[in-house]
C-alpha positions, 0 to 999 in steps of 0.5 A: 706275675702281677698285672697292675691294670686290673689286678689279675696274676699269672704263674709261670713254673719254673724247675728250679729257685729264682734268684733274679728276673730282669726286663728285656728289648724282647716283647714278652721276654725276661732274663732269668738267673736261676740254680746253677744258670741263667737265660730267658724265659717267654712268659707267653709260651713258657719256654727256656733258653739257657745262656751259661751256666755258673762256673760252680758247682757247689750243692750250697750255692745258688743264683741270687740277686743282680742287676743291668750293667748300664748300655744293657749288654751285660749283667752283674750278679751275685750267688748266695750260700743257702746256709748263710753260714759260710763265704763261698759264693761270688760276684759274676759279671756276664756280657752278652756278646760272648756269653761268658761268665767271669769272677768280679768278688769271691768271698761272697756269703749272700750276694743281694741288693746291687745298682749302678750309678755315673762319676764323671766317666767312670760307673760305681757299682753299689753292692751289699754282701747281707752278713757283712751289714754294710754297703759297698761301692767298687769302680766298675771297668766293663773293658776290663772285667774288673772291680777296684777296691771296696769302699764301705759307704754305710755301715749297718752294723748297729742296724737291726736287722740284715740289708738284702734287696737294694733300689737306685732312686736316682738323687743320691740316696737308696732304699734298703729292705731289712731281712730280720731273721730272728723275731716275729713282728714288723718289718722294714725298708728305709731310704738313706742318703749315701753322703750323711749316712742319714735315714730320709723315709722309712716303710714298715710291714706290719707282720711280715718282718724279713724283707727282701727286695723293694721296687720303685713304681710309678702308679696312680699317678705318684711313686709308690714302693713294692716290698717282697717278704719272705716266709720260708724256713721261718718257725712255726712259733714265729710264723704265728706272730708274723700274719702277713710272712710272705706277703707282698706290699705297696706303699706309697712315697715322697719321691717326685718320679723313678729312674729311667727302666734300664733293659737287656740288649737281647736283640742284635744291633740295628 
């Protein structure tokens, strides 16, 4: 954990890989999906409490990224194939109220960068499945449990680069961060207009080029970008050409604010 006021960091060890940490209405409580399960976690105390466990037990799937249904009562999140080599992870949807875990998509290879956005009465779900490099929207029914059909909104396929994490900025474009596997250098994320298809702002990470997951923030009193990257599994050779592998980066941008903190309902109704 990184603290923004003074810039001190606190880690909190944990058993088993993160694939998501969400906000709560708890003080001091995040939600975590970790492995196989997911629950909360005290920050201040350490302690864990498992909510359900994922309804597969593959040795290749693991927990990865998600994102708060709006109203805060459940959760949509993905698994991912540690190998990246085949389709046999899912996206699930997860409600509080009964703690059940159920299949929204299977057929998932890397279940990364998700958001929720309004149309009229219904809720969209945008989600991004990395090797299929594009961005898709379902119509999401809560009451129902279930997605409609896939449509693709970007096509990333001349893109170099995989997309994995994904943030809402909340005027109709996104910011995709660009997963590059396959040479040292620079990285980046680039904010595109979902109706043009059109880039609109761009972020490079000079020597760290597998990207993450980006985050809005608003600090110093303007907008600014917060980039993850990643180094694991990467080569010692490529290693030596990416100095900043694994570094953690802030930039500043053009948006005039973010959107509203969406938090998990953990604590019971009135």
């Amino acid at each position: 954990m990184r603290f923004w006021d003074d810039g001190s960091q606190r880690v909190c060890p944990l058993p088993a890989r993160t694939g998501f940490v969400m906000p709560t209405d708890m003080s001091g409580v995040v939600f975590v999906g970790r492995d196989k399960e997911i629950g909360t976690l005290d920050l201040n105390t350490g302690a864990w409490e498992t909510w359900a466990t994922i309804p597969d037990m593959n040795p290749r799937t693991t927990i990865n990224d998600g994102e708060i249904v709006p109203g805060g009562r459940a959760i949509v999140f993905g698994t991912k194939d540690i190998r990246f080599a085949e389709p046999i992870a899912h996206l699930f949807l997860f409600t509080l109220v009964d703690r059940k875990i159920q299949v929204l998509a299977d057929k998932q290879l890397c279940s990364n960068g998700k958001y929720f956005s309004r149309s009229g009465n219904d809720w969209l779900l945008y989600d991004i499945d990395t090797p299929k490099r594009n961005l898709v929207r379902y119509r999401f029914d809560l009451a129902k449990r279930q997605l409609g059909a896939a449509e693709v909104v970007l096509d990333l396929q001349n893109v170099e680069g995989f997309p994995d994490g994904m943030v809402d900025v909340g005027d109709g474009t996104a910011i995709i961060a660009f997963f590059n596997p396959s040479r040292g250098g620079n990285g980046r994320a680039s904010r595109y207009h979902l109706e043009s298809c059109e880039i609109v702002e761009e972020w490079t990470t000079t020597g760290s080029p597998r990207v993450t997951c980006p985050l809005l923030v608003e600090r110093e009193n303007k907008v600014q970008l917060v980039l993850t990257t990643a180094v694991e599994g990467m080569p010692e050779e490529m290693r030596r050409k990416c100095p900043e592998a694994g570094s953690l980066f802030i930039a500043d941008t053009t948006l005039g604010g973010v959107p509203a903190d969406e938090l998990l309902h953990l604590q019971a109704p009135g």
